[in-house]
N, C-alpha and C positions, 0 to 999 in steps of 0.2 A: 062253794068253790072247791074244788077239786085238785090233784097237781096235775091230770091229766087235763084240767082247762086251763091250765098253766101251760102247758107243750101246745094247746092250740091257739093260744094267745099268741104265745111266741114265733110260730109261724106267721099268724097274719100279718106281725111286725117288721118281717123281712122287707129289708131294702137294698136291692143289687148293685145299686149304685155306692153305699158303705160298703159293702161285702168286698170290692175289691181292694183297695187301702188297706184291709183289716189284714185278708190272708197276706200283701204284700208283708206287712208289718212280724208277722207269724212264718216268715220265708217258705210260703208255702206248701206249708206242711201240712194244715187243713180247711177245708171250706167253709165258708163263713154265710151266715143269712144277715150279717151287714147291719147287728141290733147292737150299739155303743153299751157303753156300763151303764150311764144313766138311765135308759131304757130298759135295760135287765135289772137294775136295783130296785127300781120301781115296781115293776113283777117280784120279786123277793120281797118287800115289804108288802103287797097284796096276799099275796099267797104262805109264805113260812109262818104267819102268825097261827094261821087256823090249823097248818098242816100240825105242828106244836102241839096244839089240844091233843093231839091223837098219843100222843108220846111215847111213840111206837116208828124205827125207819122203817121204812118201804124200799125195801134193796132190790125191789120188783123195778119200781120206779128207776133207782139210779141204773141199773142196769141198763134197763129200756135207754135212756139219754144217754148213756156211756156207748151204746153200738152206734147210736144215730153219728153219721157223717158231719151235719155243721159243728162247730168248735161250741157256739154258745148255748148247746145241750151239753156237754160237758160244764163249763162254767157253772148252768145249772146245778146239776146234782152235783160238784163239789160243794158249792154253794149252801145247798140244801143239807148235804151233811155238814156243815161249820155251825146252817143254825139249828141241827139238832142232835149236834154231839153229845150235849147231855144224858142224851138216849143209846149213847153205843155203849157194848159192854166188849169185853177184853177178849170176845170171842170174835168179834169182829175184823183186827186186828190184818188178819189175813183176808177180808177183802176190803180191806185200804188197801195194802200191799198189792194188789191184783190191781187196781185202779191206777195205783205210782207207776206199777211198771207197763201202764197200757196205754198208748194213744198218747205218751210221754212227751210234756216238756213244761218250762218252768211256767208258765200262765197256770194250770192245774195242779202240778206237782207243788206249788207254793200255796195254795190256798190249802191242799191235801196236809199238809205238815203241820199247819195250826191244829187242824182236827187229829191227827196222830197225835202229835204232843198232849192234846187235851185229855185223852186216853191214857197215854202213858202216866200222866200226872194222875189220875183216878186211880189206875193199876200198877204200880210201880211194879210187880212181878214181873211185867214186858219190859222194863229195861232191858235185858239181857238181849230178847228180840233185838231193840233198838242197838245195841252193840255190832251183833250180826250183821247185821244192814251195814253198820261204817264199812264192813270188811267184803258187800256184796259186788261182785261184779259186775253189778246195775248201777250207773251213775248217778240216778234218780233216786233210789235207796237207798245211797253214799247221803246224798244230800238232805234227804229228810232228815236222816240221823241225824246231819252235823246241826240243823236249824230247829228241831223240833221243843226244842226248849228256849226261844224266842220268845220275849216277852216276859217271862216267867219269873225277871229279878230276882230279890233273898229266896225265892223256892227252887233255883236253879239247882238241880243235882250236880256240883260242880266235878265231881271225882268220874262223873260219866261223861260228860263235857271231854273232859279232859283226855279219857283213856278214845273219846271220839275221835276226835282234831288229832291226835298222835298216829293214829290209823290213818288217816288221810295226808300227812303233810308230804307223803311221798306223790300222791296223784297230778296225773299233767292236766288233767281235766279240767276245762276253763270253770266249767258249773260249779265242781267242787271246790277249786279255791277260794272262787265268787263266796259260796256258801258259809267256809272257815270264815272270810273277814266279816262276810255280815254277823255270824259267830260273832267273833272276838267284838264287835263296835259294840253289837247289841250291849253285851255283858258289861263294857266297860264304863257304860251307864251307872252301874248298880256296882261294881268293885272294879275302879280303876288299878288297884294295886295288884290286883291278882291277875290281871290280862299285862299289866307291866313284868310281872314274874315271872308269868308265864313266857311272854315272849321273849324275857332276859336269858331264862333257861335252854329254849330254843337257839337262840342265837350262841350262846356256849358252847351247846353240841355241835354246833355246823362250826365256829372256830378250832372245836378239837379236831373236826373231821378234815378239816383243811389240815392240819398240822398231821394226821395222818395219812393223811392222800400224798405227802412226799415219800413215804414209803409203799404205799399202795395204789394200784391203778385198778381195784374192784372198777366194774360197773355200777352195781349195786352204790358203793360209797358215792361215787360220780353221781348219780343220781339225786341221791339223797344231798348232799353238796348244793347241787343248782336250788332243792326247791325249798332247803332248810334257808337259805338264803335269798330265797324270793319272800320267806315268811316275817326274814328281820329287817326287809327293805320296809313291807307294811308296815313294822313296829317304825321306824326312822321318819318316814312317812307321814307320819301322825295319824296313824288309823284313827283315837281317837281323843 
């Protein structure tokens, strides 16, 4: 078994009748052969076992699925690289990144972040990368940063976390705020006092900001005001 009889599998499984629902659900953004997750997980546990033996990606292969048109050749090879991250090295890095920022949105870009995080957690050197990224003008590279240590409990690098989320608490961006709370719930799992602190912190500096906004009309301040303040609604809220 092959992955390339994996891609012919998965053609024969198209059904037009799912394909519409699916792209409605993805606002149309791309084409679909109409194959549910059940059906695709089923090909993933046929196929990533033996690919595995090889212990070696085939970035031939992701590529190949990453041009093709239906959505569920992507799903694919993200897919594929989740289950053989263990195989990436820290050279790779830049084309995850090429992947985040192509054919872009959160069905792929979220499966892609587990596999960055797992990377970064092997190579801690790419932190710094991963910094980068909070500050990129790509939303989708905003976003991995802020989730790519999900999951990750006591080995959280919390002082990256941290210098992450501060990068972004200005963004209007619905993804990235999405991102921050899933951020903060995750964590609050594993150290409820430190996402307490944190967001006590937060909410201080937007109280001084107001207290200084009677003497200032920055934009910049104005800014940071609304969304330091959308941050301690979540805390109020009961994020979690």
């Amino acid at each position: 078994m092959s992955l390339a009889d994996l891609l012919e599998e998965l053609e024969a499984a198209k059904d037009p009748e799912k394909a519409g629902p699916m792209e409605a659900y993805m606002r149309h953004q791309f084409p679909f052969l109409g194959i549910a997750g059940p059906e695709r997980n089923a090909l993933y546990k046929k196929y990533f076992p033996e690919a595995k033996k090889t212990r070696v990606i085939d970035w031939d292969f992701v590529d190949i699925c990453w041009e093709k048109e239906p959505r569920e050749y992507q799903y694919v090879a993200a897919n594929y690289l989740k289950a053989m991250q263990s195989y990436l090295t820290k050279d790779d890095l830049h084309k995850l990144e090429r992947l985040v920022v192509t054919k872009s949105w959160w069905d792929t870009v979220d499966i892609l972040d587990r596999v960055v995080g797992s990377l970064v957690a092997d190579h801690q050197e790419l932190e710094e990368v991963l910094l980068k990224w909070s500050l990129s003008d790509n939303i989708w590279l905003r976003r991995v940063a802020i989730d790519h240590q999900l999951l990750r409990k006591e080995k959280t690098n919390v002082q990256l976390m941290e210098k992450i989320l501060l990068n972004n608490l200005d963004q209007t961006e619905f993804f990235i705020n999405k991102a921050i709370g899933w951020a903060l719930r995750d964590y609050s799992k594993t150290n409820p006092e430190w996402v307490a602190r944190f967001i006590e912190k937060i909410r201080r500096e937007w109280l001084n900001l107001v207290s200084r906004k009677r003497a200032s009309t920055s934009s910049t301040i104005e800014k940071r005001i609304h969304y330091l303040k959308k941050v301690a609604i979540i805390w109020y809220n009961g994020l979690y």
